[in-house]
LOLO-330550 format. One record per residue (C-alpha): z, y, x; chain; residue in three letters; residue number from 1. Coordinates in steps of 0.001 Angstrom, whole numbers, plus 500000, padded with zeros to 6 digits. Layout:
N
ATOM|c3|c2|c1|c|r|k
ATOM|Z|Y|X|A|Ala|NUM .
...
//
This chain:
153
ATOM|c3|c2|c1|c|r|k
ATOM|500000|500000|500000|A|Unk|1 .
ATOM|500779|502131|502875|A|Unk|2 .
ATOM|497301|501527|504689|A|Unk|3 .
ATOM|495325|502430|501126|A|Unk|4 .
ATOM|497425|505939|501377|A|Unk|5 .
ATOM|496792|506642|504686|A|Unk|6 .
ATOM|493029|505988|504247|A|Unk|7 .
ATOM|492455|508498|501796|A|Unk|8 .
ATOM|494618|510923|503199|A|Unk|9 .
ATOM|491920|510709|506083|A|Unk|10 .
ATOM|489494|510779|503355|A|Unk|11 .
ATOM|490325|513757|501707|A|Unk|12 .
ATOM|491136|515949|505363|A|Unk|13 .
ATOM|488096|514607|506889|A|Unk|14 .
ATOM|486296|516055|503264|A|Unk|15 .
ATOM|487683|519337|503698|A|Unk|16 .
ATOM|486197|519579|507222|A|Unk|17 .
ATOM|483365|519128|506040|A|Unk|18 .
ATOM|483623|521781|503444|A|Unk|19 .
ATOM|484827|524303|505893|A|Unk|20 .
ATOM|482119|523551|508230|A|Unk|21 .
ATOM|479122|524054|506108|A|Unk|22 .
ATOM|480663|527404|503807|A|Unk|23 .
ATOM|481324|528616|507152|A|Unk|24 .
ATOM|485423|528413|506923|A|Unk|25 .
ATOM|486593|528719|510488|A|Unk|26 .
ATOM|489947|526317|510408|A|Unk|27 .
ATOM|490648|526938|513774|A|Unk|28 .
ATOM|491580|530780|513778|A|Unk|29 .
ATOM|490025|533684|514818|A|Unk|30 .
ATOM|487134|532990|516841|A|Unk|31 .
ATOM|486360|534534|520582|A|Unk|32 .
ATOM|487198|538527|520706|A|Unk|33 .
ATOM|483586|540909|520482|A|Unk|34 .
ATOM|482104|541456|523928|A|Unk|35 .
ATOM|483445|545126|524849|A|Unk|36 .
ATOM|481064|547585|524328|A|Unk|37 .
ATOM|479114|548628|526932|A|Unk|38 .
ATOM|479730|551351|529407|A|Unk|39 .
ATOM|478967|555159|528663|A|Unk|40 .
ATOM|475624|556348|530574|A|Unk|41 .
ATOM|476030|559108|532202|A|Unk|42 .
ATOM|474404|562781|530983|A|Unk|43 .
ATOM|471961|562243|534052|A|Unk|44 .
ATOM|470966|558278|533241|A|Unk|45 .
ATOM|470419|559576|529382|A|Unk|46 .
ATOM|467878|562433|530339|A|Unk|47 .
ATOM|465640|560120|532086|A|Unk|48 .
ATOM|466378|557866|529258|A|Unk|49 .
ATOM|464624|560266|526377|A|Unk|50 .
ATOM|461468|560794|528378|A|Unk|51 .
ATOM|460133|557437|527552|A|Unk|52 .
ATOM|457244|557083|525645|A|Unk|53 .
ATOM|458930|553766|523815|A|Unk|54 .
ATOM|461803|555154|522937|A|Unk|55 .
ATOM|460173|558694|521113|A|Unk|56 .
ATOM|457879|556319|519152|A|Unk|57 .
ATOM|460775|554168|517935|A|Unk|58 .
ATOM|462571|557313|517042|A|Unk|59 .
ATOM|459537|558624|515603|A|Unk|60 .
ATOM|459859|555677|513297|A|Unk|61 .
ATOM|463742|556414|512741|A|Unk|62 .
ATOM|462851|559823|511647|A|Unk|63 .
ATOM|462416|559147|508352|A|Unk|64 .
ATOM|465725|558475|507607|A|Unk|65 .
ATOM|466105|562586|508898|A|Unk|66 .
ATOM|463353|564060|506770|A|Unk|67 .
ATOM|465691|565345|503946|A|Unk|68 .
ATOM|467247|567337|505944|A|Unk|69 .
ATOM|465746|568284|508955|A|Unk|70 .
ATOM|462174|568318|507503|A|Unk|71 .
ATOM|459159|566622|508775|A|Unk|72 .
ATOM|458452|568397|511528|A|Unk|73 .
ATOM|462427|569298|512011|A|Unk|74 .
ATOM|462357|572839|511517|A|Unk|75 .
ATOM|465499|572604|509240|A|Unk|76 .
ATOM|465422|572373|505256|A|Unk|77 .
ATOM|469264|572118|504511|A|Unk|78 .
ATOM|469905|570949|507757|A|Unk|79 .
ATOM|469977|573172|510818|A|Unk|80 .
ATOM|466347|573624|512642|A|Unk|81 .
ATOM|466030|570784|515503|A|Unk|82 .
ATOM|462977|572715|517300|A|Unk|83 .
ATOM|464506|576023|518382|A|Unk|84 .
ATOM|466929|576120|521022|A|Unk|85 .
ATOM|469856|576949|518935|A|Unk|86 .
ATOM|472242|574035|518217|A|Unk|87 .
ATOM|475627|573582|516410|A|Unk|88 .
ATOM|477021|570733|518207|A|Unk|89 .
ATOM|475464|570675|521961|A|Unk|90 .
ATOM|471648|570177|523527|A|Unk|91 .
ATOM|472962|567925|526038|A|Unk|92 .
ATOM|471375|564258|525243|A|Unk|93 .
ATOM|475522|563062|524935|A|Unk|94 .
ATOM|476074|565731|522395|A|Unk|95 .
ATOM|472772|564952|520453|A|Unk|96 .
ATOM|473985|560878|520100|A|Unk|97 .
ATOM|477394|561672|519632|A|Unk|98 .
ATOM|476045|563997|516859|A|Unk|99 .
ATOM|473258|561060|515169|A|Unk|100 .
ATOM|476450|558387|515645|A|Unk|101 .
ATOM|479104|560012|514653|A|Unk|102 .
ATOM|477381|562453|511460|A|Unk|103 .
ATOM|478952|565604|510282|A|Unk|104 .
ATOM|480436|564181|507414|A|Unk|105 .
ATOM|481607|568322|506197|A|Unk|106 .
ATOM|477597|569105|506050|A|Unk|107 .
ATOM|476599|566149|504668|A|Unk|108 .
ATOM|474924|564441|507716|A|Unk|109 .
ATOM|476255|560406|507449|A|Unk|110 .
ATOM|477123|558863|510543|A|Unk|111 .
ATOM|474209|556638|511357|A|Unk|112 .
ATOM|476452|554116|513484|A|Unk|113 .
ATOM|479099|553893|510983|A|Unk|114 .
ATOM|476412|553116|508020|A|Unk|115 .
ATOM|475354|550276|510267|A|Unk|116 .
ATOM|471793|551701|509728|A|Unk|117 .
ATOM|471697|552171|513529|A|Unk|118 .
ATOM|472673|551056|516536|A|Unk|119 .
ATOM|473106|552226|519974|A|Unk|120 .
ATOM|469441|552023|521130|A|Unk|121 .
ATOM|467985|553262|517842|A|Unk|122 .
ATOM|470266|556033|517976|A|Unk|123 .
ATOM|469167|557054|521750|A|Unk|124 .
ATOM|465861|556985|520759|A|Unk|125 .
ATOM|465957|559140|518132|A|Unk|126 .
ATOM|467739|561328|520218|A|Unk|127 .
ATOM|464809|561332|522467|A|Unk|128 .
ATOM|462081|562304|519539|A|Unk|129 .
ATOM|464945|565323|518256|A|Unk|130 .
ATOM|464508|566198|522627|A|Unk|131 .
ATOM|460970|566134|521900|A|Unk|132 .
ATOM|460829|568257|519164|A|Unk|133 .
ATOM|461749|571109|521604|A|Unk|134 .
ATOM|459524|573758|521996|A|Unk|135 .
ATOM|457808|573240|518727|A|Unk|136 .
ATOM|459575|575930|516782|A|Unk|137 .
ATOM|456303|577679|515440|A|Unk|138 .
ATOM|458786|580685|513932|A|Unk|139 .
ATOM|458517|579598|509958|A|Unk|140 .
ATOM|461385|577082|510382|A|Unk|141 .
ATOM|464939|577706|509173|A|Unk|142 .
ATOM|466736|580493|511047|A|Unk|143 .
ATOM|468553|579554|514076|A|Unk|144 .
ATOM|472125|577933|513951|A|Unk|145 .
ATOM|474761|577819|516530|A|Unk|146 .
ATOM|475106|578477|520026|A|Unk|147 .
ATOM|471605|579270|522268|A|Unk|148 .
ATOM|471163|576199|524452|A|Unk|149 .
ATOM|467954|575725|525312|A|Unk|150 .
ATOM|466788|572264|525996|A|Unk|151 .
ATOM|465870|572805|529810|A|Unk|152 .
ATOM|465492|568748|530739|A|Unk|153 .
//
């Protein structure tokens, strides 16, 4: 009687293994920790960064999610003008990430890394399309905001 107990104990555990295993269940605990992320490029590695043809074209593709705001051409609708050299949170190519990353949740810009919608290479390259957007300002776009800081990289 004692063997016929046994048996379907092992039965019944070796079911719920199974179970577990194919919904995906982990039984074991918490699995490995997430890699660390990687290490902050430096202001200097990042401006060599945005000169690459690759990367403008895939943030030429990433600008759509920017229209709204920025316009197509990203002389500023209800967002600030992108092609003058005025800027409300830093030219440098750190400010311009931290900026597409992070949002400005008071002015309505969503923080693209939070929203999962990008990660850290989309949002470097469409930091390097806003960097290439400089110089375009053809004078019809919004009117400057912020601090003059000319793109000069």
């Amino acid at each position: 009687m004692r063997s016929g107990w046994y048996r379907r104990r092992y039965l019944l555990l070796a079911v719920l293994v199974v179970v577990a295993v194919t919904t995906g269940i982990a039984l074991a605990g918490p699995g490995a920790p997430p890699a660390p992320p990687p290490p902050p490029r430096t202001e200097t590695e990042l401006r060599t960064l945005v000169h690459d043809p690759v990367r403008i074209a895939r943030g030429r593709e990433l600008w759509g999610n920017c229209v709204g705001c920025h316009g197509i051409d990203g002389h500023g609708v209800q967002g600030p003008n992108l092609c003058d050299d005025y800027w409300l949170h830093g030219s440098n190519v750190t400010d311009l990430c931290t900026s597409i990353s992070e949002g400005v949740p008071l002015k309505g810009m969503p923080s693209w890394r939070v929203t999962g919608a990008m990660g850290p290479d989309d949002i470097l390259a469409l930091a390097a399309y806003v960097v290439s957007l400089h110089g375009t300002d053809h004078g019809q776009g919004k009117a400057p905001e912020g601090l003059l800081a000319p793109i000069s990289y």
